[in-house]
N, C-alpha and C positions, 0 to 999 in steps of 0.2 A: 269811160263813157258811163253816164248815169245812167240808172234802168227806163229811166222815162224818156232816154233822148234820142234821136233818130241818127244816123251816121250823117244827117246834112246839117244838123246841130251842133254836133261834133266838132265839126269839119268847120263851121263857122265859129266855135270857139276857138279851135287851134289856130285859125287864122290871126282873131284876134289879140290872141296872147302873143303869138308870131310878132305881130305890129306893135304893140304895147313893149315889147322889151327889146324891138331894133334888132332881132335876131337876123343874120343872112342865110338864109335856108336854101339848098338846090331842091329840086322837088324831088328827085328820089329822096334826100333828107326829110321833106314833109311826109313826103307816101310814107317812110320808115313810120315817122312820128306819131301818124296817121292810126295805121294799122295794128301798134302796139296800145294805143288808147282806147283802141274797141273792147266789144264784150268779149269774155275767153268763144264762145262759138263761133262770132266772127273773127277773130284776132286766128283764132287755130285754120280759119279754112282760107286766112288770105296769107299768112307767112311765110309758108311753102311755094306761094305762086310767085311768077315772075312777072310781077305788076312792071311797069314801065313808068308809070306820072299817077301823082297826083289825086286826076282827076279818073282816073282808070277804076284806081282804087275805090275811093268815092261812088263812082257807079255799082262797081260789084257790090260794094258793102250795102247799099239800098235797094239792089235787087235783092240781096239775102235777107235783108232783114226785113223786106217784105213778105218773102217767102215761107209761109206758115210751115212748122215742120211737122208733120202729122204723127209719126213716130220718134219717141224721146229718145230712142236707141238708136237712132238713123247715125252710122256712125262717120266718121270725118272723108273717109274713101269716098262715101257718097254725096257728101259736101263738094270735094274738092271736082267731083266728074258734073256739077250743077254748076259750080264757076267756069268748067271748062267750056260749058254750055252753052251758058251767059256769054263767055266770052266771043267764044265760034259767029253768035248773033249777029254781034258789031261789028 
């Protein structure tokens, strides 16, 4: 992921290379693909979870990456109880 791209950027290039090289992907194989091309802060706080599609994925990584993180030391524990958060919502 480039620093200036959003995870729905992302997520629309992987697609497109997807389609560009007739790749046949399951979406757990995109989620995988997915979640190892983010930044190391979200790559570390989605790899441990048990995403299921996709597009799961996708959402959490835009709610985090929206989420301003006020302290630099906030350490991944407390990442990972703010996906659990996220996820509880939906």
């Amino acid at each position: 992921m480039l620093p200036s791209e959003n995870p729905w950027d992302l997520d629309q290039r992987l697609k497109s290379t997807i389609r560009d090289t007739n790749m046949k992907l399951t979406d757990a194989q995109h989620c995988m693909f997915f979640v190892a091309s983010l930044t190391p802060h979200l790559r570390m706080a989605l790899s441990p979870q048990k995403i299921s599609t996709q597009a799961k994925a996708l959402e959490i990584a835009m709610r985090l990456h929206e989420t301003p993180i006020q302290d630099p030391s906030l350490e991944v524990q407390q990442i990972h109880v703010q996906i659990k958060n996220l996820c509880l919502e939906t």
